[in-house]
N, C-alpha and C positions, 0 to 999 in steps of 0.2 A: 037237520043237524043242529044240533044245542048252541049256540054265539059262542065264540070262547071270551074271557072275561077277563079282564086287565088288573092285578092286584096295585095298589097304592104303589109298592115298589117297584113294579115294571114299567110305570108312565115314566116315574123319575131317571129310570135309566135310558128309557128313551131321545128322553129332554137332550139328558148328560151328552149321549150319541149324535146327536143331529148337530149339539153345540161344536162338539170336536171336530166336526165333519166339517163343517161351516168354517174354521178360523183353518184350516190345512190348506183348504180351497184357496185363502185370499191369501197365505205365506208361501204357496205354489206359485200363483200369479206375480206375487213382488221377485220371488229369487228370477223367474221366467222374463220379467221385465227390465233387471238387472243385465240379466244375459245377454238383450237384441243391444241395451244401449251401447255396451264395450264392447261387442261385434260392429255396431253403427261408430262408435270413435275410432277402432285398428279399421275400418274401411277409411275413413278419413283420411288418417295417418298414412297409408298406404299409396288413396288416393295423390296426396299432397307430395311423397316422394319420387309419386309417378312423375307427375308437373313439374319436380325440380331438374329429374334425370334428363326429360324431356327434352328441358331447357339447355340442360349442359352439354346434352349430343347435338342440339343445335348449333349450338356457340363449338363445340369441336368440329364439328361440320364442316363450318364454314372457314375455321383456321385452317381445316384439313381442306380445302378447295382451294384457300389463298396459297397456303404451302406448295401445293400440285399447279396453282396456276404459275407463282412464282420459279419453280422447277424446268414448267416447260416453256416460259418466257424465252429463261436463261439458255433451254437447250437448245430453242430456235434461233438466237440470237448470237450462239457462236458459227463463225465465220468457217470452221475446220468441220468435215465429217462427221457426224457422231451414228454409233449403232450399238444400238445395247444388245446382247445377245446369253441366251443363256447355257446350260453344261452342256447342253446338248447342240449350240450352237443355232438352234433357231433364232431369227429374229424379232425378236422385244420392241424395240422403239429406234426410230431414226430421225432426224432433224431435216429442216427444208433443206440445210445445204448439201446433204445426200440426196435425195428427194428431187432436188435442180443439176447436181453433176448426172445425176442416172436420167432423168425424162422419165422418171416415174415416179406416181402416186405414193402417198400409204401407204393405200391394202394392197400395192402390187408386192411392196415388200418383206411388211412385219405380216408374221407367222411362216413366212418362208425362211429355210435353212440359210443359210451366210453363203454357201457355198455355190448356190443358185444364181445367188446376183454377180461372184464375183467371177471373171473371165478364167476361163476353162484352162489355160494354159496356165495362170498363177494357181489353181486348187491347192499345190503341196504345199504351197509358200502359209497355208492357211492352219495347217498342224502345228507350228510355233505359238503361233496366237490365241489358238483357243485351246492350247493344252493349260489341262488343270494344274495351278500351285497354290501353296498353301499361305508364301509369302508375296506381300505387295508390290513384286518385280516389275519393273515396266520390261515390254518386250517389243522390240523396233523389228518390221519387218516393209516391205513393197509391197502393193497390188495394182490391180486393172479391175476395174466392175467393167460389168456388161450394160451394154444398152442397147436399144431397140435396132440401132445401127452396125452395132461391132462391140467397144472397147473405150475406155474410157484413159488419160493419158495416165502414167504411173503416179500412184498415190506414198506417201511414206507416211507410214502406219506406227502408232502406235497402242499397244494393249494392254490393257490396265485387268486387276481380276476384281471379280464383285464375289465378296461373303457374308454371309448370314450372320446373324448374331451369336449365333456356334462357332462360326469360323468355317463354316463348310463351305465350298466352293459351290456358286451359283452359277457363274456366265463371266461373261468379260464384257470390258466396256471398249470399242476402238474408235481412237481420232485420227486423224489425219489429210494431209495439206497435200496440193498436187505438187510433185518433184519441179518443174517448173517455175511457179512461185518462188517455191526454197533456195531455187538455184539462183535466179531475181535477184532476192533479197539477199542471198551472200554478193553476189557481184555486184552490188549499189552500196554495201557493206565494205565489202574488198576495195571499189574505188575511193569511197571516204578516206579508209583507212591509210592507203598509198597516199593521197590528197593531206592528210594528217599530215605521214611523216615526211615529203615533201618538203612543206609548209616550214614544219620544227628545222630539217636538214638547213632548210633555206634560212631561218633565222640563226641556227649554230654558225651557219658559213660567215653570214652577217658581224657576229659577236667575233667570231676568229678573224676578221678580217681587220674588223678596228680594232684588235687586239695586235695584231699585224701591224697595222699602221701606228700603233704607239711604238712597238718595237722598231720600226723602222727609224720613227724621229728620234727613238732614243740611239739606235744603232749611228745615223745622221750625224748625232751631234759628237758622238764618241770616236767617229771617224775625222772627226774635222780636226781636232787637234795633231793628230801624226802625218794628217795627210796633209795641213797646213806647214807642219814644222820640214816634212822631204820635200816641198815643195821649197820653200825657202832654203831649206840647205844647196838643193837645184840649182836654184838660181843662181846663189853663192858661187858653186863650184864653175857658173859657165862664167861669171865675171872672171875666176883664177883664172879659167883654159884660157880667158883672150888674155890674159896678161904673162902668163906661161909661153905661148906662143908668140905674142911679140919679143918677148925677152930672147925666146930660143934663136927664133929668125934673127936677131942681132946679133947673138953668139956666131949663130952659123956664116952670118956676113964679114964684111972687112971692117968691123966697128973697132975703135981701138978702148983698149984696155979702159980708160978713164971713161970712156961714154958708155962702156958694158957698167963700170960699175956705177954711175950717175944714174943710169936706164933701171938696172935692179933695185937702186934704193927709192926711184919715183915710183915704178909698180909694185915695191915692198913685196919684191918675191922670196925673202926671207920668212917673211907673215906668213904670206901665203902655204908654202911649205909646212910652215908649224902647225896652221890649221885647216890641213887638208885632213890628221888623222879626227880630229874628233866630228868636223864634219861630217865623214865617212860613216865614223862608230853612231853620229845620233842619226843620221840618214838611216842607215841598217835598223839602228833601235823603234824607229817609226816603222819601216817598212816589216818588221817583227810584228809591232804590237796591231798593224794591220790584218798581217796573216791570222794571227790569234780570235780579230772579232771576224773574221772569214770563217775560219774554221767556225768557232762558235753558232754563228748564225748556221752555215751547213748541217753541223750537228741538232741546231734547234729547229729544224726544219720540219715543217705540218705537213709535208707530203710525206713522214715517214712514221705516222700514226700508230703503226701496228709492229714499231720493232723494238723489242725489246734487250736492253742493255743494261749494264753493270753504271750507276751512275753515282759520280762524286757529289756528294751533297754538299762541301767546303765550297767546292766549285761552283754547283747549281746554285748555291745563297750568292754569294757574293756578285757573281754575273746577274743574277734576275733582279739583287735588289739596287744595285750599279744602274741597270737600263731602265727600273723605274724611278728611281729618284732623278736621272737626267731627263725621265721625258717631263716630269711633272717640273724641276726646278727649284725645287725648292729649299729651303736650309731647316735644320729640323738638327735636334739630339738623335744621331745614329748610332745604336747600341747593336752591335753583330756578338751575339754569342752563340759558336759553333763550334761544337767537339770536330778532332779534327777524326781522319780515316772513318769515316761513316759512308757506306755506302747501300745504295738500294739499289732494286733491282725491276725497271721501269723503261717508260719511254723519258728522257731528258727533258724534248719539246715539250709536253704535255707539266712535266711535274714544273718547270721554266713559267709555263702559262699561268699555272697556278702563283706562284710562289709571284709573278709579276702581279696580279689580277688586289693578292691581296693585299700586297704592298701599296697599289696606286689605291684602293680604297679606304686603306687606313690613313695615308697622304690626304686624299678627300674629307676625309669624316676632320681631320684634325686643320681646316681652313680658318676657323676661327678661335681656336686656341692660341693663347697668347707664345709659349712655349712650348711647341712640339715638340714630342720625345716618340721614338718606336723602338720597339725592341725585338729584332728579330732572331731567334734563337732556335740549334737543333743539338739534340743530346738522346744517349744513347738510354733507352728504359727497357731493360730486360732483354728479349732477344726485336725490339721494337725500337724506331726510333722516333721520337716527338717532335714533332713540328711548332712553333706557336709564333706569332703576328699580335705583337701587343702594340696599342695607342694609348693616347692620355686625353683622349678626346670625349665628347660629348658621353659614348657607350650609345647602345641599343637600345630603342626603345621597346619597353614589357611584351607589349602588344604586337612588334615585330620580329621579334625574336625566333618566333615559330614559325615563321612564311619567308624568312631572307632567302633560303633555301630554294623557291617556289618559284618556276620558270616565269620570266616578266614583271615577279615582283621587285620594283626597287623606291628608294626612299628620294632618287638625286629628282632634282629640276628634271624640266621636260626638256629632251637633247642632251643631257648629261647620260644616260645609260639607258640600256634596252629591258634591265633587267635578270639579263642571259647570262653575265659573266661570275657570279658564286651560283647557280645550278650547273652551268659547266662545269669550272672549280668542284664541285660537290662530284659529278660525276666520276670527275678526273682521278680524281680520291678513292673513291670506292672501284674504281676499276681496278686501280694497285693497291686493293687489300685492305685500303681504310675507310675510315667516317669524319668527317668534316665537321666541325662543331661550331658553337661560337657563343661568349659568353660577356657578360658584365664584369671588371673587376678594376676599376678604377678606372676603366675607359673599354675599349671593345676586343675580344681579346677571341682569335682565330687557331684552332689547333686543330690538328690529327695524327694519327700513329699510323707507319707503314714499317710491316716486315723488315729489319735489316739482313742483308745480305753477308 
């Protein structure tokens, strides 16, 4: 077979051929070698998001373990029942102090129904509690669990519901205390309580009583002058009788004429005669104004706490502010301004206590004032009538103003008050309709408004 034979132009195209061939080669290899490195950097990348995610689920981990350790600290750590349970009522989770009332375990009880552990004769009591709602009711009901021996003592129950982040209903959660306990703890409750009002009763009695005893000194001293002046009229009248009687016995004798009338001008039975009437009339006049502070005190009387009457209030000032200016003594500017026909409708004694209470205090406040002045005033405001207890004394201090009111608080010396007698007052007040005030205005100034009648 003949060679075949290469003209000049076919080497060169040759050449040309092998050249092209050759630079494809090494522009294949560079794009090829482009391609592993930025697959080799998104693995990096990748890699390095994996290590970060890593890290965060570890760190959520472990919040999420501290959260769940914290959870079941808390649930082991209350002292009441706890059992979580879901729609269906099986048992979720219970705390030791269920766990110690029943004498069982754990796994004796979570994944078991509710109904299981609870004593056969409460089952229906269990339909309230684990009925589904949609709102956060709490639902109070009794039960008895069961134990390995019988029954457990009655529990009171509480049932709370558990929902989802939908709002769908999952299960209930129940607490509850042994009725026992509860019952305990009310009747160590209930003795305080009696033990309380006792205690208050016994200090009110206290405050009414030295209240009592000022009214008495002042009653003392108010009786001393009528019952001084019938007593001396008394005596009076027994000197006349024996001179009356001597005189008569000599009429009715053999005396004669000149010695009867010598005998009536040395026993002055002339005198005598003239002043047997006024004698008489201021005797009576005493033995009046006696009956008057009789009645009075009767009327004022603190065993009659609860009766309600029709009272003169002209009356009630003038007599309460009468028996405390005698018990205290003192001389002072006495300013009475009192509409007259005012009347409420009240217990006397009690609105007496007051209206005394605040009388001897403004008296007190005003011991070092050079010139006391009080003004004690009631006037008719609307279908209301105002009370007010003005001084010219020191006034209130800022800072006491808001506690005067406040049973034990007070401003006197220790032995001068218990504290008791403006939260009495205060009460006394609001029992017949009103509020008790008390303010600054040149000196300390006490008022209240009660319904007039």
């Amino acid at each position: 077979m003949p060679k075949a034979t290469h003209s000049p132009e076919a080497s060169e195209a040759d050449s040309l051929l092998k050249l092209v061939t050759s630079g494809g080669a090494i522009e294949f290899d560079r794009e090829r070698e482009g391609a592993w490195i930025e697959v080799i950097r998104k693995m990096d990348e990748v890699y390095s998001d994996l290590l970060r995610y890593e890290v965060d689920l570890e760190h959520k981990n472990a919040e999420l373990e501290e959260a769940q350790a914290f959870v079941t600290n808390v649930i082991e750590s209350v002292s009441d029942v706890l059992i979580v349970c879901d729609a269906r009522g099986m048992v979720q989770q219970v705390n030791s102090a269920f766990q110690h009332a029943l004498g069982r375990s754990l796994g004796d009880v979570v994944g078991r129904n509710i109904s299981d552990v609870v004593d056969a004769a409460d089952g229906a009591k269990l339909v309230p509690l684990l009925k589904p709602r949609g709102t956060p009711d709490v639902v109070d009901g009794e039960l008895r669990f069961a134990t390995e021996g019988g029954s457990t003592d009655l529990f009171a129950i509480n049932s709370s519901p558990r929902h989802n982040h939908h709002g769908r209903f999952i299960g209930v959660v129940l607490t509850g205390r042994p009725i026992g306990e509860l019952r305990r703890a009310y009747e160590a409750l209930h003795k305080a309580h009696h033990e309380l009002q006792r205690a208050q009763r016994q200090l009110v009695e206290q405050e009414k009583m030295a209240s009592l005893g000022r009214l008495v000194a002042g009653v003392a001293h108010e009786l001393n002058n009528p019952i001084s002046f019938v007593y001396g009229n008394i005596h009076t009248l027994i000197r006349y009788r024996a001179s009356i009687v001597a005189y008569l016995d000599a009429v009715h004798g053999e005396s004669q004429p000149d010695d009867l009338a010598a005998l009536k001008e040395s026993l002055r039975i002339d005198d005598v005669l003239e002043d047997f009437g006024p004698l008489i009339e201021g005797t009576m006049e005493g033995a009046v104004r006696i009956s008057e502070i009789v009645k009075n005190l009767r009327r004022l009387s603190f065993s009659k706490l609860g009766e309600v009457e029709r009272v003169n209030i002209e009356r009630l000032i003038n007599t309460a502010v009468l028996w405390a200016m005698r018990t205290r003594q003192v001389r002072m500017d006495l300013q009475m301004e009192v509409e007259p026909e005012l009347w409420v409708s009240g217990n006397e004694g009690q609105l007496h206590q007051v209206i005394v209470n605040l009388v001897e205090n403004a008296i007190d406040a005003m011991r070092a004032t050079e010139l006391p002045r009080l003004v004690v005033s009631a006037a008719r405001k609307g279908n209301e009538i105002l009370f007010r207890i003005a001084d010219n004394g020191p006034g209130i201090d800022e800072e006491h103003i808001s506690h005067i009111f406040e049973p034990f608080f007070t401003t006197k010396r220790v032995g001068e008050g218990t504290g008791l007698g403006l939260w009495i007052s205060y009460g006394i007040v609001r029992e017949h309709g009103g509020e008790l005030s008390a303010a600054n205005d040149g000196g300390a100034t006490f008022s209240f408004l009660l319904p007039a009648v």
